[in-house]
N, C-alpha and C positions, 0 to 999 in steps of 0.2 A: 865592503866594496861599494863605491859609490853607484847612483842610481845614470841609467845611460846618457853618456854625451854630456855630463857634469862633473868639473874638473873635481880634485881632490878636498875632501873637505878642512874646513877652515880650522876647526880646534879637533882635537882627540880625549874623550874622556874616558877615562878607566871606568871600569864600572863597579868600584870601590868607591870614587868620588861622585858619580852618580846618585848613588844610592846616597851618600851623604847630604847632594845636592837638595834632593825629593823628601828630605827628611826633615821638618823641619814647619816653622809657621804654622803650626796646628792648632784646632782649637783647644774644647775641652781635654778630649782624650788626645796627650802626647803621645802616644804610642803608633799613630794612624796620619799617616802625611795626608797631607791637604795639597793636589797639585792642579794646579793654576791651569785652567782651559785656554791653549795659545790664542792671542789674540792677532787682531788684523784690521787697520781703518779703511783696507781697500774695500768696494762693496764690489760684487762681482758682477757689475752690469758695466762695469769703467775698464774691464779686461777686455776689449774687443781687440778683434784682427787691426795692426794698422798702428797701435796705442806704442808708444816707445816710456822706457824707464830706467828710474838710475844704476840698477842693477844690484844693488844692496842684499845682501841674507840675511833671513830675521836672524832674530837676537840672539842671545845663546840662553834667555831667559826660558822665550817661546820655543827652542829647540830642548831644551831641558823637558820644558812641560810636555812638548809631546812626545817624549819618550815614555813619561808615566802614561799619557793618554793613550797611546799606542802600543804601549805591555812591548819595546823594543829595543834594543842598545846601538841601530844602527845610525850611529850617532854622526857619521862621514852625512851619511847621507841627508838626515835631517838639519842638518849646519849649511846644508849648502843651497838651501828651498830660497828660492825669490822673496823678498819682502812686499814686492810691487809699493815699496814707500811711497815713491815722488812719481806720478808722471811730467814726463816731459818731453816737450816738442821737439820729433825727429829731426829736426834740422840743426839740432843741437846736440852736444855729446851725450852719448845714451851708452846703456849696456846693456839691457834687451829691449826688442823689438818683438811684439806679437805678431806671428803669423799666421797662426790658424786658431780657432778655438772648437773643438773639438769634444763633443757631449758624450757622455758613458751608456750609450743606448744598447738595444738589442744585447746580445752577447757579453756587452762591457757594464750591462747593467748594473749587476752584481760589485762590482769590482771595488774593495774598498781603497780608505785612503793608505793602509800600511800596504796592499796589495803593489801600490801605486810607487809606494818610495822604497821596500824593502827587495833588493834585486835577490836575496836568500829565499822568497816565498814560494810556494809551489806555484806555476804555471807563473810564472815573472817572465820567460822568454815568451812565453807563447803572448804574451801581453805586450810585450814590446813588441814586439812584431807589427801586431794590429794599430798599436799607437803610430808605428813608425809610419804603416800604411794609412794610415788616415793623414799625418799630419803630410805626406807628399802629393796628395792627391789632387791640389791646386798647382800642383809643377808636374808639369808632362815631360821635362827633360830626366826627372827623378823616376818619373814611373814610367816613361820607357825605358829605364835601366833596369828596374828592379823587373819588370813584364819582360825582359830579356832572358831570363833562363830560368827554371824552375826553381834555382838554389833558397834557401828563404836568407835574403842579404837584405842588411839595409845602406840603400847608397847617399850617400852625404857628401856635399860639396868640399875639396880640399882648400879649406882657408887657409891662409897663410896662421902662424902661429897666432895664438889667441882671442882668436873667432872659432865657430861652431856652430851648428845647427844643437837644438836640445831641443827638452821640451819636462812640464814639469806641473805638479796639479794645482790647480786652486787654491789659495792660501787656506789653510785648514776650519778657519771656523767659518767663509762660504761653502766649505764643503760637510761640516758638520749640521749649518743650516739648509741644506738642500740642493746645492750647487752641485751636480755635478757633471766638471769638465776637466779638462786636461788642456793645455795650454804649450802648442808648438812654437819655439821662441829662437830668434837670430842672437847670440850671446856674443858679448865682446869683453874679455879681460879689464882693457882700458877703453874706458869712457869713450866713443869716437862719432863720427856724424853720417858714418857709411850702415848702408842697409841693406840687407840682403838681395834685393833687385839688383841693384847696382853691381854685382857679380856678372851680370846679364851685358853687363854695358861696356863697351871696349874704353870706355873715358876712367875706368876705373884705377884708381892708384896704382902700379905697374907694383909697388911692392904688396899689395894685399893678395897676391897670388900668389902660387911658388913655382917657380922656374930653378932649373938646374944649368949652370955649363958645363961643358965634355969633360969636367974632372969633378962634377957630381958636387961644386958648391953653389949653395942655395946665392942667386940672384935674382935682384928684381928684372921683371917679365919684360921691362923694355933694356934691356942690358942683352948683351949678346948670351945666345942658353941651346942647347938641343936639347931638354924636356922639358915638362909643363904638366905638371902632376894638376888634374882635373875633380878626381872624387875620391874620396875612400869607400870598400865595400866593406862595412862590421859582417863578418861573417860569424860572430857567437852563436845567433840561435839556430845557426844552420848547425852548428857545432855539437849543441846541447842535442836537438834533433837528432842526429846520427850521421843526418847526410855527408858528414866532410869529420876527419880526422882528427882532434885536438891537438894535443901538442907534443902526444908521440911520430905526428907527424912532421917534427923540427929533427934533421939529421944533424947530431952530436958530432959525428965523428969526423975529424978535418976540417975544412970547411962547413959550418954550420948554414943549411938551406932546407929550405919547406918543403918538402917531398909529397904530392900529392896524384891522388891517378890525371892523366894526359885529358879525359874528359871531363874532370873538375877545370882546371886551366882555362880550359875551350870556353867553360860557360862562365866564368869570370868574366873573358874577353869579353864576350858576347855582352855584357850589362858596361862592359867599359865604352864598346864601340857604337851605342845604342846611345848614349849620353852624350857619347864626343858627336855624334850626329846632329844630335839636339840643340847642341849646343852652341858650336862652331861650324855653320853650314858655309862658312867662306875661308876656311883652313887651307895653309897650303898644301899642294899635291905632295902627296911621299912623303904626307905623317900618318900614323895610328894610334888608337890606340889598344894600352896591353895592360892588365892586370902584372904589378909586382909583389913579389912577396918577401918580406925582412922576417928569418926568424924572431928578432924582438917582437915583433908587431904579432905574429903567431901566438897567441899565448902570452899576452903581458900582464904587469904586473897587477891591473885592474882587473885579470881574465879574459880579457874581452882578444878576440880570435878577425884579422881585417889585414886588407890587402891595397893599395894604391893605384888605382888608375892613371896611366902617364902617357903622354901623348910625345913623340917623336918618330925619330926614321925608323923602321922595322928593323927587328934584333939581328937581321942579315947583313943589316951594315955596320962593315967596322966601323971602330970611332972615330978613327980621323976622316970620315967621312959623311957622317953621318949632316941632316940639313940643319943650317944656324939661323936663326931668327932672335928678332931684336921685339918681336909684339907676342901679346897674347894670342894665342889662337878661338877667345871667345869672340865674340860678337861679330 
């Protein structure tokens, strides 16, 4: 399974060819592989808050070597580590943006680098978590969501298809020499010149949001729409935790829907409502917002357990009446 908020990885290798991979180059004794210490030209004082980059994943050389270096086969996961090859000027096409950089202090002292990319290790949730909470902590619209109910959720801006909030550690030989941080990052699929502020800003491409009209197809936000899907809440380590039901909580039978107690719901709302507040203090009258739930999204095929925050007329109004708007409701 890949590591949170990082799309699927790029190759898959058996771990028959693995092993064949690692085998090999030796010195004297052939019998004893010799694996390569991944390397890295970025020096880790050039990762600050602010830096944009081409988006690139190391190589599948350095993704091999640290599987031997990291005694690991989660091969999804180390394929899909930032190379931070090229920086380059945010005004120009990029595919990550740093936005926070965030040290392994106190508590996270300890934390190695497989601790850091293997989601199978013990205490992995409980480590996300903290990550997630440190890398929001410079956005008050994120952490008055998440300070909205006790649930432990991590809430994330809904981009439109292929953007993301992530976040991902150090290229490994700064972290082998002494480095260590963890690196909250705005991700973009394709190469593009938008930045995570600019979510903030109503001048923002009307398609890099997602808006719905009254028969539930995705339109751009200046297009006629009654919803306007604002955040998703990963609800996983509330999951692992206990607090909230996995995915015996998806009822099978007929209609397939998320069946949760009436007080879980409430306190979804409550981190949905707390963000649209944040966010959109100039909304129009007689919208909310509501926590949705898609059994897919309950238990998908990554694991990961999350809900959507959307913004429209209250579930009281029928459709054909519900309010149409042709703008975002941010800014």
């Amino acid at each position: 399974m890949a590591p949170p908020w990082l799309s699927p990885g790029l190759f898959l290798v058996s771990g028959a060819l693995l092993a064949a991979s690692l085998v090999g180059c030796s010195g004297d004794d052939e019998s004893q592989p010799r694996i390569a210490t991944p390397s890295s030209p970025v020096s880790a004082t050039t990762l600050t808050a602010g830096t944009c980059w081409d988006g690139a994943r190391i190589s599948a050389d350095d993704a091999l070597a640290l599987v031997g270096e990291l005694d690991t086969l989660e091969t999804d996961a180390l394929s899909e580590l930032p190379a931070f090859a090229e920086p380059i000027d945010c005004a120009q096409p990029h595919g990550l943006e740093v936005l926070r950089v965030v040290p392994l202090v106190d508590e996270l002292a300890k934390t190695t680098y497989l601790d850091l990319v293997d989601p199978t290790r013990p205490g992995y949730s409980a480590l996300r978590s903290k990550v997630a909470t440190e890398c929001r902590a410079a956005d008050p619209a994120l952490t008055a969501a998440a300070e909205a109910s006790p649930l432990d959720l991590i809430p994330t801006p809904a981009f439109a298809q292929g953007r993301r909030i992530t976040w991902a550690p150090v290229p490994y030989a700064s972290f082998k020499a002494g480095t260590r941080e963890v690196l909250c990052l705005f991700e973009q699929d394709e190469p593009g010149t938008v930045r995570a502020d600019d979510f903030r800003s109503a001048e923002l491409d009307p398609a890099a949001r997602v808006c719905l009209d009254a028969d539930l197809v995705t339109v751009a936000c200046n297009e006629p729409h009654t919803r306007e899907q604002l955040l998703t809440l990963i609800a996983t380590t509330a999951v692992a935790d206990g607090q909230l039901p996995g995915s015996s909580a998806v009822n099978a039978k007929g209609e397939k829907y998320v069946a949760l107690r009436n007080e879980a719901f409430t306190l979804f709302d409550a981190e949905c409502d707390a963000y649209f507040r944040a966010v959109a203090p100039n909304a129009p009258d007689g919208l909310v917002a509501v926590a949705e739930f898609y059994p897919e999204l309950w238990g998908d095929k990554n694991g990961e357990f999350s809900a959507v925050c959307t913004v429209s007329s209250p579930l009281t109004v029928a459709a054909a009446e519900m309010l149409e708007t042709s703008t975002s409701v941010v800014g």
